[in-house]
Structures are given as C-alpha cells and as structure tokens.
C-alpha positions in Angstrom: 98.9 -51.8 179.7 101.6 -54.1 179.0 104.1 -54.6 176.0 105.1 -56.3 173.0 106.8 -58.6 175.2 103.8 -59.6 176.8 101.7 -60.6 174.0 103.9 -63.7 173.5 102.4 -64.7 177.0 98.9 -63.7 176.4 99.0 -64.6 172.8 98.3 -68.5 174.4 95.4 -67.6 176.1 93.5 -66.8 172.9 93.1 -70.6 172.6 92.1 -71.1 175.9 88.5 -73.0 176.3 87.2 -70.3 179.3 85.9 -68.1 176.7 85.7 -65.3 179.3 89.6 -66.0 179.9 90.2 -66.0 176.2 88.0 -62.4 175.3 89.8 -60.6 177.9 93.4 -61.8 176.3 92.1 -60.4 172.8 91.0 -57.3 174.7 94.5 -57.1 176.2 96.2 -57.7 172.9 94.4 -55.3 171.2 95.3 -52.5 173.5 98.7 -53.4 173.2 100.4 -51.1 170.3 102.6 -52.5 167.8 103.3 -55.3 164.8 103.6 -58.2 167.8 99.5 -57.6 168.5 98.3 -57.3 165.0 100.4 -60.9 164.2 99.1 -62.7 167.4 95.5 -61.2 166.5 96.0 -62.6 163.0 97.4 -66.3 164.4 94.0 -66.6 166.3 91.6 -65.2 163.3 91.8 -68.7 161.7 91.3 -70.7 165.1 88.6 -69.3 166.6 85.1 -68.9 166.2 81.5 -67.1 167.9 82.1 -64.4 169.9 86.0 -64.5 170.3 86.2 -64.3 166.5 83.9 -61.8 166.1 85.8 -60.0 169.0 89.2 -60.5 167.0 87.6 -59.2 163.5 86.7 -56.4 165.2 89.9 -55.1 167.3 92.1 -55.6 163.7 89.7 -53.1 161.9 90.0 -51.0 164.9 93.9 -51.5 164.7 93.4 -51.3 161.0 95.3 -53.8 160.4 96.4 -54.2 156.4 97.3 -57.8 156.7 93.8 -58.4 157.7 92.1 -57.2 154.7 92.8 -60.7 152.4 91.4 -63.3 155.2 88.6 -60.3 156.1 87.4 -60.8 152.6 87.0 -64.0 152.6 85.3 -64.1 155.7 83.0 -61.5 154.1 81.8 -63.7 151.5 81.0 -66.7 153.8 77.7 -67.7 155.0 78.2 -67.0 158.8 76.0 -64.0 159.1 77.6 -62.6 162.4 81.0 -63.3 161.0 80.3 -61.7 157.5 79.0 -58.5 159.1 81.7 -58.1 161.2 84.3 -58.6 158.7 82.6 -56.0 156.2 82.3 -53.5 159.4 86.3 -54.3 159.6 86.9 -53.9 156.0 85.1 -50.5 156.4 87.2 -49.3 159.9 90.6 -50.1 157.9 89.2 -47.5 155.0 92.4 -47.5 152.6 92.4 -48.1 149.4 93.2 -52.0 149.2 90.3 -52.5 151.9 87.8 -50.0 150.5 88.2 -52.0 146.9 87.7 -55.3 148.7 84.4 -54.2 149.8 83.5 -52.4 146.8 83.7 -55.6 144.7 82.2 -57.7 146.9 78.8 -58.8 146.0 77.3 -59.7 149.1 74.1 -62.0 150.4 70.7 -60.2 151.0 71.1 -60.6 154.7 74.6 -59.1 154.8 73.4 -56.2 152.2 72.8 -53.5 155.0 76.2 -54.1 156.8 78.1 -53.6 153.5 76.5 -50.4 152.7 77.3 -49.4 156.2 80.6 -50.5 155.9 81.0 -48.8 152.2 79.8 -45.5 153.3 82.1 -46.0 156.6 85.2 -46.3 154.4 83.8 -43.2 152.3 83.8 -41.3 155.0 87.3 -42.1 155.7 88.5 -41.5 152.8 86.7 -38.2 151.6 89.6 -36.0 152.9 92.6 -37.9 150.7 90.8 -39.8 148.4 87.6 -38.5 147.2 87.2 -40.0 143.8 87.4 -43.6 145.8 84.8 -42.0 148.1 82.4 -41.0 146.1 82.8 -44.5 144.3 81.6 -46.0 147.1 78.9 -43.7 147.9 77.4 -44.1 144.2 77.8 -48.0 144.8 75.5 -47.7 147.7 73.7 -45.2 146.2 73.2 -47.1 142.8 72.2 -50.6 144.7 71.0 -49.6 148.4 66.8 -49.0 147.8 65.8 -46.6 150.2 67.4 -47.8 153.3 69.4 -45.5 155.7 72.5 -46.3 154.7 71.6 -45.3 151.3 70.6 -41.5 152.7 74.1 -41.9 154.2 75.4 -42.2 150.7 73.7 -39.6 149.3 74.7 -36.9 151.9 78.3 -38.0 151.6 77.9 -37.5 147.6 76.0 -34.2 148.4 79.3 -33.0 150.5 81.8 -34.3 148.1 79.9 -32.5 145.1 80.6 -29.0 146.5 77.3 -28.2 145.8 74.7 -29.9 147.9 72.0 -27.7 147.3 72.0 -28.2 143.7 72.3 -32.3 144.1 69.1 -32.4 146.3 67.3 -30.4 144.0 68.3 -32.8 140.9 67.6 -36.0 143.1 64.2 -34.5 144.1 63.7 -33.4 140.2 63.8 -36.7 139.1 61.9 -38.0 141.7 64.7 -40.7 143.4 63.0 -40.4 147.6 66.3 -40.9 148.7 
C-alpha cells in the first residue's frame, strides 16, 4: 500500500488513455488513506467518464467522502443511467446528514427510481443508530413513493425496527390492506 506521497505520482495516471492502466490507479488511490486520495479522486470525477468514472463515484462513497456529495448530486440528476445510479448508490454509502438530504430531495427519472430507493434505505440504515428521525424520513419516502418493489419491503422493515414495535406496524399495514 503506498502513501500520501504517492498519490501525487499515481494521481497522473488517472488520465491515462489505457483504461486498464488508469482503473488500477483509482484502485490504488482509493486504498490509499487520507485527504491527498479523496482530492486526487475528486480532480478526476470531472474528467473522466464509463467505467473509470463509475469506478471513481464509487470508491468516494466507499471513502465517504463529504466533498463528493455536491458534484454526486448533480451527477444524480443527469441522464447517464450508469452514472446516475452510481452516484445515488454513493450518496447512500456516505449516509450523513448533508448526503442523506441530497437524496431525499432528489426527484429522480423512472429508470433510476429503484437505485434511489436502494440508496435511500442504504443511508437509513446508516443512520438508524444516531439519527433515526432522518432514518425513518427516508424510509417513509420510499415507503410513501416505492409501489411494491423490494426496496420498498426494505423500507418497511427498517420503519418496523425503528417503531419499537414491529408487530403492531405489520398488523396496521396488513389492516389497511397496503401488500407491502
């Protein structure tokens, strides 16, 4: 594993036209810890595109990098499937407050719809322990707009565990005849 003195090196690669070459610099820069990796992550986001960006979306949720959330957003809201999903499932690995109400306001595509609930109920689930009203806020929102796909059963077991009383939840859901 190298250091923050060695993503200045690697950092270059990202732009490199072997894409091979450039994926395993972003896989090197991500497992690299500190501010130095999240900033040369960042640098790239804007210049790069396919399967490298996707690749860089995804190691700064998994670094959960707040910096990201703003340009994660507004990747989120653009018409590149791949990269829209992958930004949402970013916005949802980050899970704090500031990334958890940039998905919960963003009004997504139909075919993008599934990867936001996923990515709404994955930022619940991170935030149940220390933020529960913001939790269960994106639960209902999945809840309130997700049909009956999976990611909406998701939502209700996460609401069923936050109520304290799951039992009594199932029972009202099935009572007013909502098939979850």
């Amino acid at each position: 594993m190298g250091t923050g003195k060695h993503v200045e090196l690697i950092e270059k690669l990202l732009s490199n036209a072997d894409e091979k070459l450039a994926e395993r610099a972003r896989q090197a820069i991500e497992s690299i810890p500190g501010v130095r990796s999240d900033k040369a992550l960042m640098n790239a986001l804007s210049n790069s595109s396919g399967p490298l960006k996707i690749g860089i979306i995804h190691a700064l949720g998994n670094r959960q990098v707040n910096e990201a959330i703003k340009p994660l957003t507004e990747i989120a809201r653009a018409s590149n499937v791949e990269d829209a999903s992958a930004s949402m499932k970013a916005l949802g690995d980050i899970a704090n407050g500031d990334a958890a109400n940039a998905l919960d306001q963003l009004r997504p595509a139909e075919e993008v719809r599934e990867a936001w609930y996923m990515a709404l109920n994955d930022a619940a689930a991170s935030l149940a322990e220390n933020n529960p009203k913001l939790a269960e806020r994106l639960y209902s929102r999945v809840m309130e707009l997700g049909g009956e796909s999976p990611a909406r059963l998701a939502a209700f077991k996460g609401v069923a565990l936050l109520s304290g009383n799951p039992e009594s939840l199932a029972l009202k859901t099935l009572d007013e005849g909502d098939p979850v």
